[in-house]
N, C-alpha and C positions, 0 to 999 in steps of 0.2 A: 137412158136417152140415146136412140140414133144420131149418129153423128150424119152430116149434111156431106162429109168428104171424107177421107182417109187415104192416105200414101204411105208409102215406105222405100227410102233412099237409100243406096247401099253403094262405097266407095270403097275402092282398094288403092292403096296408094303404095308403089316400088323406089321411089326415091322422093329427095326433098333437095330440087332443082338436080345440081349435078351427084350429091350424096345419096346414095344406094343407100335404102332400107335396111339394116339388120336381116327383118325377114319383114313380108307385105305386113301392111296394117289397115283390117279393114275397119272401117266404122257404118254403121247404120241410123239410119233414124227413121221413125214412126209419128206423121203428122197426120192430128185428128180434128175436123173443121165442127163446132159444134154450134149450138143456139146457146146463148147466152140466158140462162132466166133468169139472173136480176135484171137483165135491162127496164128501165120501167119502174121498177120494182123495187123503190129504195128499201134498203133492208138493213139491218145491225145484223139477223140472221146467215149469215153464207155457208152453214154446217150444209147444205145440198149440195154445193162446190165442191165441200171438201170430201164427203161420199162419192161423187162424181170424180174426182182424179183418180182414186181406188180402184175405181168402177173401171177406167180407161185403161190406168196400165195394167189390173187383170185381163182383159179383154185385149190389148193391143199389142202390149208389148212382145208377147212371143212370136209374133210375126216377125219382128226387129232379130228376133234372138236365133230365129233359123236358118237366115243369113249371115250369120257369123261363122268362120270357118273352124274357129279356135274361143275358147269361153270366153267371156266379157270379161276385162279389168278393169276397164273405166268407163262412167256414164256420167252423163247429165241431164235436165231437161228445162225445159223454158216453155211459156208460153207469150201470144200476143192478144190482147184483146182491143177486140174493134172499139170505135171511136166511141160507138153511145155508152161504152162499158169506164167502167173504172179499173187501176190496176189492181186492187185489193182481191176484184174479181180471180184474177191472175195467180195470185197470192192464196186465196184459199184453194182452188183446186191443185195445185204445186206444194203447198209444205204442209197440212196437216196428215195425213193419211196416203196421200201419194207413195212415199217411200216406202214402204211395208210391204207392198208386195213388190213393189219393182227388185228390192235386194234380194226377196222369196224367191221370187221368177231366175234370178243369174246367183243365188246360189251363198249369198252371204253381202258384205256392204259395213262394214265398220264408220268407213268416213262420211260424211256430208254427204249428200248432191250437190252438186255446183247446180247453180241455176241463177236464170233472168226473165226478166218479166218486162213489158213496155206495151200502151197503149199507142195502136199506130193505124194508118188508112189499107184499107184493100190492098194488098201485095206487097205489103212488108218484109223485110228478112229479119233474120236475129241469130246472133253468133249464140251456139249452144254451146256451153260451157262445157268439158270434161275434165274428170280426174280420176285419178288410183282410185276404186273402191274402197280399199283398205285402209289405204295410204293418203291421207291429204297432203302429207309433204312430199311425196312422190313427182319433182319435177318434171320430169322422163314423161309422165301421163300428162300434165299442164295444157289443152288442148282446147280447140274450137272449132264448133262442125256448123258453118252458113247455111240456112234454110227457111224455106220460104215459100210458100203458093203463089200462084199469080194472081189469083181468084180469092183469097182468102185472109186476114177474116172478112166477113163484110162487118157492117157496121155493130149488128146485133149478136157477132159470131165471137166464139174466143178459139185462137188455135195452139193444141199444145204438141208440144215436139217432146218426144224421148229419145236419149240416143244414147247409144253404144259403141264399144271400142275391144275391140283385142290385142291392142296394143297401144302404145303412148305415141309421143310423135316420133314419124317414121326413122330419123335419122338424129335422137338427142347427143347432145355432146356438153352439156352444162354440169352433168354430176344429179346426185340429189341431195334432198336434206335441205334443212337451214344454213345451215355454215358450208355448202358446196361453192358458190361463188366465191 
């Protein structure tokens, strides 16, 4: 499936307000505006959703990953689907088959994706979750990247975001682990 949009966002962040970075952290993200085909189409079936995420981050994400200056440690991804959609839409192209290659593409992925999902009007944002690939308890990565089209989804559209990280957040000071606080 053509996607109707696609960007890619790329942020370097040297401090966090007055606290200086460790070292930069940059993050990325990969947003793909597409046509929704269940609209319309009530369905029990959504297996084409879920070959469709596959399909995306084979195809998109290394754009995300060439902009990184240093390998990925943390990712996340979310998608929004427009108003005629359901979120389940959301849901199937986000966790069945999504992650498989996206961990392929950066190299390994032991923990989760963080992810979200929400049906919302044209120009929506949505805080994209991250964390340690490796590490779910890895507070140091605990992270979230705002993004959003202006234009996108319309109503018949779902948009999914990947995103990327080389580092956790720029300036952690909590520790990690369970028992760090």
């Amino acid at each position: 499936m053509m996607p109707r949009k696609t960007w890619v966002l790329r942020e370097t962040v040297f401090s966090d307000g007055k606290t200086p970075a460790a070292h930069p952290v940059t993050r990325v993200a990969v947003g793909i505006a597409i046509a929704n085909p269940m609209v319309g189409a009530p369905s029990q079936d959504l297996s084409a959703l879920a070959l469709l995420g596959a399909q995306l981050a084979e195809r998109f994400l290394p754009d995300a990953i060439a902009l990184l200056p240093r390998p990925a440690v943390a990712y996340g991804k979310a998608a929004i689907v427009g108003a005629a959609g359901e979120l389940e839409h959301a849901a199937a192209v986000l966790h069945p088959r999504l992650g498989k290659p996206m961990r392929a593409l950066i190299g390994g992925g032991a923990a989760l994706i963080p992810s979200t999902a929400k049906v919302a009007a044209m120009g929506a944002r949505i805080d994209v979750p991250l964390g340690h690939k490796d590490d779910a308890w890895s507070f140091d990565h605990l992270d979230t990247l705002t993004v959003g089209f202006d234009d996108a989804p319309r109503a018949d559209e779902i948009l999914i975001i990947l995103a990327l990280s080389d580092g956790g957040r720029p300036a952690p000071r909590i520790g990690t682990g369970p028992s760090a606080i």
